[in-house]
Every structure is written in C-alpha cells, then in structure tokens.
C-alpha positions as CSV (number, residue, x, y, z in Angstrom):
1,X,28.9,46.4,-31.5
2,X,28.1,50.1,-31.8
3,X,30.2,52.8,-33.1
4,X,30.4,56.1,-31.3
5,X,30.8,59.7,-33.1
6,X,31.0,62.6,-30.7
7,X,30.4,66.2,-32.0
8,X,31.8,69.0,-30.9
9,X,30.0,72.5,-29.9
10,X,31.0,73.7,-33.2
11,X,28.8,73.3,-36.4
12,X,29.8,69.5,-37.4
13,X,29.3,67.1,-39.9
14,X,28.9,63.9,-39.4
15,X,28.5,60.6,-41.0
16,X,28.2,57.3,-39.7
17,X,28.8,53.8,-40.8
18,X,26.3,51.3,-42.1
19,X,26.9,49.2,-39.0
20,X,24.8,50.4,-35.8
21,X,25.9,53.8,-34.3
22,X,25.5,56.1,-31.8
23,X,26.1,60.0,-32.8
24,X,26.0,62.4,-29.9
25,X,27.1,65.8,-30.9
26,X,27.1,68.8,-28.2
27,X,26.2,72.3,-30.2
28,X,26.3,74.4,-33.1
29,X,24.1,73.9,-36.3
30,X,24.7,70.5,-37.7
31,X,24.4,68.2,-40.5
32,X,24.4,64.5,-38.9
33,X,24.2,61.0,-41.6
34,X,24.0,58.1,-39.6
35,X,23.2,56.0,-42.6
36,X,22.4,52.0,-42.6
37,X,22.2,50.0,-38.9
38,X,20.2,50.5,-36.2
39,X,21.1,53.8,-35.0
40,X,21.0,56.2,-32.2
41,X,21.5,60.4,-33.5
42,X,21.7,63.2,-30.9
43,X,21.5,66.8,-32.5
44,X,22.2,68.7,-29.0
45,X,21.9,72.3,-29.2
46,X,21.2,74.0,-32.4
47,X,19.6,73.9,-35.7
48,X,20.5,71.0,-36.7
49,X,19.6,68.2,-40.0
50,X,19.6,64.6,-39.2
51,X,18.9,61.7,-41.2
52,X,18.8,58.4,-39.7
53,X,18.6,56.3,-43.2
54,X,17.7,53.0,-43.7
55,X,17.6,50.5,-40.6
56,X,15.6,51.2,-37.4
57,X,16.7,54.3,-36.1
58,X,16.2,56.2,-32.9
59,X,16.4,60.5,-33.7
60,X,16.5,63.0,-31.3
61,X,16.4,66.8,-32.2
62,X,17.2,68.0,-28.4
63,X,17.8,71.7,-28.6
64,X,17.0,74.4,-31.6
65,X,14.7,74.1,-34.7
66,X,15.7,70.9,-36.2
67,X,14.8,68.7,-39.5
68,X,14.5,65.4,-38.5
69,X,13.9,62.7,-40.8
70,X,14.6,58.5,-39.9
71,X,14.8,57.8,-43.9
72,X,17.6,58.7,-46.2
73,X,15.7,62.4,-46.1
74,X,12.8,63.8,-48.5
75,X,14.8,64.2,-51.6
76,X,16.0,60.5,-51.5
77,X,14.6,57.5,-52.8
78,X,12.0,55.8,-50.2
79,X,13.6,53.1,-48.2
80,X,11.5,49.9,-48.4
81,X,11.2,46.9,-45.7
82,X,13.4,47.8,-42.4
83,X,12.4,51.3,-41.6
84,X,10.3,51.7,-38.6
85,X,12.0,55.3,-36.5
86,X,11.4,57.0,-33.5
87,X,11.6,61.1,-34.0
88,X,11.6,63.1,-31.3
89,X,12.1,67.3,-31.8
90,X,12.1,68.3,-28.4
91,X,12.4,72.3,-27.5
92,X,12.5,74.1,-30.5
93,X,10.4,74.6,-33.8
94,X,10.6,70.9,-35.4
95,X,10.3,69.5,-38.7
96,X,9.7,66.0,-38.3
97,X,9.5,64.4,-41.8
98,X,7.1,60.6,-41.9
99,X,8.5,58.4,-44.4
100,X,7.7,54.7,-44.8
101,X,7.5,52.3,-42.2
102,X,6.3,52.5,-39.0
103,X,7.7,55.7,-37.1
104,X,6.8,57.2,-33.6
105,X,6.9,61.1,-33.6
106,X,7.0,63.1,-30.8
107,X,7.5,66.7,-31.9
108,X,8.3,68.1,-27.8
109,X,8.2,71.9,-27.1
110,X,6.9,74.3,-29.3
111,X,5.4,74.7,-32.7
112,X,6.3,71.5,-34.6
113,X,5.2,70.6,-38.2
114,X,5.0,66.8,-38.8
115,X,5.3,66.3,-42.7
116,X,4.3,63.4,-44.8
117,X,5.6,62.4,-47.8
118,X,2.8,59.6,-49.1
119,X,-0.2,58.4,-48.6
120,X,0.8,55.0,-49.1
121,X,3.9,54.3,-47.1
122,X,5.6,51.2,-47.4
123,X,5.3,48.6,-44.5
124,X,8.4,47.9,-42.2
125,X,9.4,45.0,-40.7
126,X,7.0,43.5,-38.1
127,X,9.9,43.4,-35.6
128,X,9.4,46.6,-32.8
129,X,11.5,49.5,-32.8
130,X,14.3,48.7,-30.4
131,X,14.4,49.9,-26.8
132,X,11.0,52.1,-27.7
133,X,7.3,50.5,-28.7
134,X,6.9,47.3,-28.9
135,X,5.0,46.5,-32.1
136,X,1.5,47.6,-31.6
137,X,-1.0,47.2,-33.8
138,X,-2.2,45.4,-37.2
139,X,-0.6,47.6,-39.6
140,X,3.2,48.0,-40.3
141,X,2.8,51.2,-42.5
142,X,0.8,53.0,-40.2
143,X,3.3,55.9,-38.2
144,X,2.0,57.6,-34.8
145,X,2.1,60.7,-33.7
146,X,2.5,61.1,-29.6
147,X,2.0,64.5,-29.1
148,X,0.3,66.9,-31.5
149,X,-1.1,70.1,-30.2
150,X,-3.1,71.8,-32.3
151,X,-2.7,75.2,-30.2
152,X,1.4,75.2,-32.2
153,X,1.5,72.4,-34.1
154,X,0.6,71.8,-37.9
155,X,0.0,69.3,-40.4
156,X,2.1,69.5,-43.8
157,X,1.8,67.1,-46.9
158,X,3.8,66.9,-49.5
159,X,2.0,67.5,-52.6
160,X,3.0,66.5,-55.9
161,X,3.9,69.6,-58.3
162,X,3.8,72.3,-55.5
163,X,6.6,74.0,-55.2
164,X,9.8,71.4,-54.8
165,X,8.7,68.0,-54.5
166,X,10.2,65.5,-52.0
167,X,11.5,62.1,-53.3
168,X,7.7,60.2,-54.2
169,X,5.5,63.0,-53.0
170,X,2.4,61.6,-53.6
171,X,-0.8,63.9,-51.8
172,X,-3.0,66.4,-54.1
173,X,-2.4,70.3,-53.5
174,X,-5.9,71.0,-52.4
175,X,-4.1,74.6,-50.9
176,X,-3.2,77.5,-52.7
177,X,-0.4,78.0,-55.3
178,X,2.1,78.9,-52.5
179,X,3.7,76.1,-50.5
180,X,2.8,76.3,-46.7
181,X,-1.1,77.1,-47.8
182,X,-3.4,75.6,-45.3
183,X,-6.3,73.5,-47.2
184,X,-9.0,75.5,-49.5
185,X,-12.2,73.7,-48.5
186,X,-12.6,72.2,-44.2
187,X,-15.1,70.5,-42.4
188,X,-15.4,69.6,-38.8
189,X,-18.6,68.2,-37.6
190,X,-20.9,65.7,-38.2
191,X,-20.5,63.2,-40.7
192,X,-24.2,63.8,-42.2
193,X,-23.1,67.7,-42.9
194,X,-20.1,67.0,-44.9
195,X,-20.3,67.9,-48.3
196,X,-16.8,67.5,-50.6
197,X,-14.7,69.2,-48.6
198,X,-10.8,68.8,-49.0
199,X,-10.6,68.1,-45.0
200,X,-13.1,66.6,-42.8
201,X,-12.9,65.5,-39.3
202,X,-15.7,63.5,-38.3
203,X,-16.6,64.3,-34.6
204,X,-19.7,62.7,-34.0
205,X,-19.3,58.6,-34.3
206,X,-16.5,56.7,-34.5
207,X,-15.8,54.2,-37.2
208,X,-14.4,50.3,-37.5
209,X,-11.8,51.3,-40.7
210,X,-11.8,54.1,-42.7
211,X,-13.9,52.6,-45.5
212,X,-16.9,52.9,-43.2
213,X,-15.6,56.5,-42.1
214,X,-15.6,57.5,-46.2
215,X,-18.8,55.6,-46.4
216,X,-20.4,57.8,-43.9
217,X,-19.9,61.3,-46.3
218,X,-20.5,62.6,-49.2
219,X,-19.0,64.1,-52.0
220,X,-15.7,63.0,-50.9
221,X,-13.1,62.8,-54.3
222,X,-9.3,61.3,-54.7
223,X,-7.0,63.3,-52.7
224,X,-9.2,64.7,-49.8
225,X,-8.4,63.6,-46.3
226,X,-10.8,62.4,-43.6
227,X,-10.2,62.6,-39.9
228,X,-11.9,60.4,-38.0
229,X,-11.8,58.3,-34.3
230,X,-11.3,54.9,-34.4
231,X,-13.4,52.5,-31.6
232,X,-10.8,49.1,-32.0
233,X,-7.3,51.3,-31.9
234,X,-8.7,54.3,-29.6
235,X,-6.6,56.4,-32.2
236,X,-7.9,59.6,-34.1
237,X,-6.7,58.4,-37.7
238,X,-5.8,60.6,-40.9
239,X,-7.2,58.3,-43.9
240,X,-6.3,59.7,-47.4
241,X,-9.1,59.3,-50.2
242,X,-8.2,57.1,-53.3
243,X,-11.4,56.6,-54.3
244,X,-15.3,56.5,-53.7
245,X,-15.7,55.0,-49.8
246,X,-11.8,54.1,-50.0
247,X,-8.9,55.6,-48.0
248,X,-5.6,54.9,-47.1
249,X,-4.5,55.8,-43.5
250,X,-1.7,56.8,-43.0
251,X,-1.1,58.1,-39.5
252,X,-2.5,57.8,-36.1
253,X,-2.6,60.1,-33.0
254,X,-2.5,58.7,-30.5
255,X,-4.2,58.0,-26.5
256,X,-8.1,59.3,-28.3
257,X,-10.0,56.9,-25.9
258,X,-13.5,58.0,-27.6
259,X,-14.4,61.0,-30.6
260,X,-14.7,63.2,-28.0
261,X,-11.6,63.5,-27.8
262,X,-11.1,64.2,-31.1
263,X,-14.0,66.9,-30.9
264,X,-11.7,68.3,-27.9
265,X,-8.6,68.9,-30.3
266,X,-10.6,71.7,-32.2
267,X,-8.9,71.1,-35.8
268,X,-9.0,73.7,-37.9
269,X,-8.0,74.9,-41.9
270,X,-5.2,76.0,-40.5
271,X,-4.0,72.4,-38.9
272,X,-3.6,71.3,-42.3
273,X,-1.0,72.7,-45.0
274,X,0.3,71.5,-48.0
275,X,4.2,71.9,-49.6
C-alpha cells in the first residue's frame, strides 16, 4: 500500500520511505526524496528539487523551474537494474536530468534542458513503467524524450572534467572551457558532407542502427555525437561515438515518422551544450 506525504505552501522538505509513496506538496521552493519504491512526487508551485531514487518512479515538476531527476540525483552513485522514470517539468524552465534505465521526459512549457549523465546507461527492468508506457521497444537503456522543441529547449551533457562532474559523467567536452558551452565543431546535412565534426545530424537518409549511421561519415572520432532518423523505431536517435563506425545511443525523440522530420527540427550548435 502507498504512503502519502502532503506538503504545505511553504518551502518543505520531504523524504519518503523505501516502500511506494505518493508526495504531493502544494508551494514554495522544495527539496522532495522519495527514495526506494515505486513512487509518485508532485513539486506543485515553485522551484523545486526532486529525486525519485531507485525503483520506478513517476516525477512531476508542475509549476516553477524545477530539477528533476528519477535516480538518486547527479552527484550519487548510478542506480543499476529497476530504474525506468517518467519526468515531466511542466510550466517553467526545467532541468530534467537522464540517468540509467529507461525514462520518459517530457520537459512541458518553456525552455527546458534535458541533461544526460552517460553514454552508456544501464538497462532497467524489462517490466513497463507503471500506469505510463508500456514497454516499447528492443532496448531497456534507451530513454525518450516526448517533447523537445528546439525553438526553447536544449541539449546538455555531462562531460567528464568540465566544471563539477555529476556521479559517472562520462561524455567528452567538445565545448569551450566554460560549462554551458554549446559544441565547437556542427554539422547538419547530408551524410556525404560531414567531415569530423563534434555534432552531426544526418538529414538526408535514414539508417537501420547507428553503426550504419557512423558508417555513412567521415572523420567521426570517440566522443562525437551523431544525430540521425531511424526507419524500424520512427525515432530521431542521439548515438554517441566510441569508436570507428560504432556508437552507443542513448536517447530517442520521439513520433519522427521519416528524416524529414528530423530536417524539420532545424538543430543547431546551440541545441547542444556541454557541463
């Protein structure tokens, strides 16, 4: 059986159990734990924190700028094995943080920042995210993102030895010194005219995996990140390089029926920033 915390609309704190919970707190700027079980976490109005930790957890921003993370949070150690979340920011300026597993993100209103922490997240369970998505698709490590808008909404990864590290961060600064840097080197176009650039979105052909995606470039090196449209998930995919022709990929976006689509979304340098 569930426990329930209520907040108040004064700047709470609140921690959960390791059992399955439902936190709904009301206002003010809060700091909300819900820690192990299968968890429901209402931020309400403000700038809140919330951490859904390890278990299948359901976290919702609502109102105000808001840090939302379904893992223990960026500084802790990576949660292996259970961990498939549902984020969703709503109104406000979000910071939705992608651990392992398989999340759903769903940044809402506004200019959102959807951050990931490795290229190599740890698969979930196979089991679906409770009362959300069924499981979809062959890969249990592979998080989607519902809504991104490229008009307010950005790209972050967190690069090892920029600035202060999250728990694990495994991408390769390919920005500036600063954190918040978009990346040095972009390419959008045709995959013929790319040339070793740090980012490139392919948006003339769609691709089987990302292997064949790499394949179709040059000059791609350890670290760099391809964008590309994939014809058996109808996803545009973020693959990360880890060596000649091979990638990890690490997220999806979802409802891209063809690379137009993808074409249609008009990623720039800017789209892509590391911290």
């Amino acid at each position: 059986m569930e426990k329930f915390y209520p907040g108040e609309e004064a700047p709470d704190t609140i921690i959960g159990s390791n059992e399955d919970d439902v936190i709904i707190d009301k206002g003010g700027n809060d700091w909300i734990d819900a820690r192990a079980g299968t968890d429901r976490a209402f931020g309400g109005a403000g700038n809140d924190r919330v951490v859904g930790g390890p278990g299948n957890d359901q976290v919702y921003g609502e109102g105000g700028n808001d840090h939302l993370s379904g893992d223990d949070g960026r500084f802790n150690h990576r949660i292996a094995g259970e961990d498939n979340d549902y984020l969703s920011g709503e109104a406000g300026d979000d910071v939705l943080y992608v651990g392992d597993g398989r999340d759903w993100l769903r940044g809402g209103e506004d200019s959102d920042t959807f951050v990931f922490q490795f290229h190599n997240p740890t698969p979930g369970l196979h089991n679906p995210m409770p009362g959300i998505f069924p499981e979809q698709g062959p890969e249990p490590d592979v998080s989607t993102i519902l809504d991104f808008d490229p008009a307010q909404d950005t790209f972050a990864f967190d690069a090892k030895g920029l600035y202060n590290d999250g728990f694990g961060a495994n991408f390769i600064n390919n920005a500036g010194l600063q954190s918040g840097y978009p990346v040095d080197t972009f390419y959008s176009g045709k995959a013929t005219g790319a040339n070793g650039e740090h980012v490139v979105v392919i948006t003339d052909r769609s691709f089987a995996d990302g292997s064949a995606a790499a394949s179709a470039i040059s000059g791609e090196t350890a670290g760099d990140i391809i964008v590309y449209h994939d014809s058996k998930t109808h996803t545009a995919n973020l693959a990360y390089v880890t060596s000649a022709n091979h990638v990890d990929v690490f997220a999806h976006l979802s409802g891209f029926q063809n690379v137009s689509n993808l074409a249609s979304l008009h990623l720039t340098a800017s789209d892509f920033t590391f911290v």
